[in-house]
N, C-alpha and C positions, 0 to 999 in steps of 0.2 A: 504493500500500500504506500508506505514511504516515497518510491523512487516516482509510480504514478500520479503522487499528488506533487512532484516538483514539476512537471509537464505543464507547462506554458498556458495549454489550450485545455488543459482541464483545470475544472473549479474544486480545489483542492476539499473542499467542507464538503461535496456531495461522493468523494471516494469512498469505494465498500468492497470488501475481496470476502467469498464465500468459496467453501469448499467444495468442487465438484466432483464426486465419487465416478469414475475409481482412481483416477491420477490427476487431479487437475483444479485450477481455482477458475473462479468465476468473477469477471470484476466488474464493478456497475459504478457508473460515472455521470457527469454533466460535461459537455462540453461547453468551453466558453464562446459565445457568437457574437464575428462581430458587427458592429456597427458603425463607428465614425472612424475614419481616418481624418487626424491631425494635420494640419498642413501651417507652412510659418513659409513666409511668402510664395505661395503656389505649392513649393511640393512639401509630399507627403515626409511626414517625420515618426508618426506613430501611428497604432491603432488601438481604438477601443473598444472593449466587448462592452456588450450592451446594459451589463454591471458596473462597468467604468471600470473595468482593470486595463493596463496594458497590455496589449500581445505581442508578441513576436514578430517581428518581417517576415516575410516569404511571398506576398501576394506580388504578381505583378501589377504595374501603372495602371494597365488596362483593365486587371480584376478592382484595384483601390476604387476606381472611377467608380463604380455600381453602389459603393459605399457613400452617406454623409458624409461630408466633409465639416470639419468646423475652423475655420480661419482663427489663428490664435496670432498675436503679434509677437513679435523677437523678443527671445528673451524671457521668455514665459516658460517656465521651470515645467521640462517632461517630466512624468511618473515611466519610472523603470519599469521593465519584463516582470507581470506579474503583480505590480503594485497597483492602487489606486491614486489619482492628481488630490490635490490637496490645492489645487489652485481651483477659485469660485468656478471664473469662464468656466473650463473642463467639466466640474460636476454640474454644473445650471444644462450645459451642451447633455450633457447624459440624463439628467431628470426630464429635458423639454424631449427628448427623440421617441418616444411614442407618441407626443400629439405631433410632431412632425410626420408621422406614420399614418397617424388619423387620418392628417388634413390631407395627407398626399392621396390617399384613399377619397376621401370625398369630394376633392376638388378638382382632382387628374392635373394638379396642378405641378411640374417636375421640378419639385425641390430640392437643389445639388446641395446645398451649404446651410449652415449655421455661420456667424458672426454676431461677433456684439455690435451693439449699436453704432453709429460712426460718431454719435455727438456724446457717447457716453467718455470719462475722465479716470480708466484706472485707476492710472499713479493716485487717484486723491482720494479714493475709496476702498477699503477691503469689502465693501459689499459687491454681492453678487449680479455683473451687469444686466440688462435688460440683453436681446437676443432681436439680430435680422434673421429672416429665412431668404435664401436666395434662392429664385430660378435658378434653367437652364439659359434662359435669354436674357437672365440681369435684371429681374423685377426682385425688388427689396419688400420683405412685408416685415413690416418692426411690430414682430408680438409681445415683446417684454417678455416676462420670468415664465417659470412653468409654474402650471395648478400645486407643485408641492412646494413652490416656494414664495412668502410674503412680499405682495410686489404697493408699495401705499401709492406709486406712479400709475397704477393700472384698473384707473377707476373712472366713471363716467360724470356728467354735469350734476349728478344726483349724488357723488358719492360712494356709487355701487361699484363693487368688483367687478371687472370685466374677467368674468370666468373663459374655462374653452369653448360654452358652448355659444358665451354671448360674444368672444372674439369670430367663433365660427360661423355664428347669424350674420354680423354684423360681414364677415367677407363675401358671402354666400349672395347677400344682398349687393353688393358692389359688383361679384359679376356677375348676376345679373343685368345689369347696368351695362358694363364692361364684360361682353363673355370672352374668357378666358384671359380676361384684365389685359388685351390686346389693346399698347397705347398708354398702358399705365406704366409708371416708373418704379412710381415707391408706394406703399401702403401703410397708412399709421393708423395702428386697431386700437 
């Protein structure tokens, strides 16, 4: 069990080895899947499973491509093989990437990238940025945080939270408007 749970692409906490009579063991695993590739100006630096551990390299350019992207800027401390980031962007990027999932599902909309905001100030905050989702053709939709994280920026003229479902009405009715937000640039939900 030992040496299988040091294996990169398995989730060490779900390893189990049974005895399989008459010579043999049995071992049941989770593999780790992933989901965002890292990139720090254009190209790829890491990847993340959809846990937010790091994985391994191996993929080619062309298999990363199929993957989220999340655009991090220079300088922005990778989590090793294996580890989890301890930097906000990285986990806010891993908590938002199923409603990235959703919307891409409901909207047919092809979302390559995550990004933080452009008008957002790292340096001046350890809090957790607000989030662009990018097309393939370069339309920005500035969702802010995700539903598991406190956003007090993501609220409407009344106050109210803008949950996923009310960011999701609220896009849904835009293309409407704009189908398939042909013409549009940028989106602020």
């Amino acid at each position: 069990k030992g040496l299988v749970r040091q294996v990169p692409w398995i989730d060490p906490s779900t390893v189990e080895a049974h005895l399989a009579m008459p010579d043999g063991v049995r071992l049941y695993y989770r593999a780790l899947i992933p989901a965002l590739v890292i990139r720090q100006s254009g190209r790829a630096v890491r990847l993340l499973s959809k846990g937010g551990r790091a994985l391994p390299s191996g993929f080619t350019e062309d298999q990363q491509s199929l993957f989220l992207s999340i655009n991090i800027p220079e300088g922005v401390e990778l989590p090793s093989t294996g580890d989890s980031s301890s930097v906000g962007l990285l986990q806010e990027a891993v908590r938002i990437f199923p409603e990235v999932d959703q919307l891409k599902a409901l909207t047919k909309l092809n979302i390559v990238a995550i990004q933080q905001q452009a008008d957002y100030r790292s340096n001046e905050s350890s809090i957790v940025p607000p989030l662009t989702f990018v097309t393939a053709d370069g339309l920005e939709i500035e969702w802010g945080r995700s539903a598991y994280t406190p956003d007090p920026f993501s609220v409407d003229a009344n106050k109210r939270p803008l949950t996923l479902e009310r960011k999701g009405y609220r896009l849904s009715q835009l293309m409407k408007q704009f189908p398939n937000l042909v013409g549009v640039g940028r989106v602020v939900l």
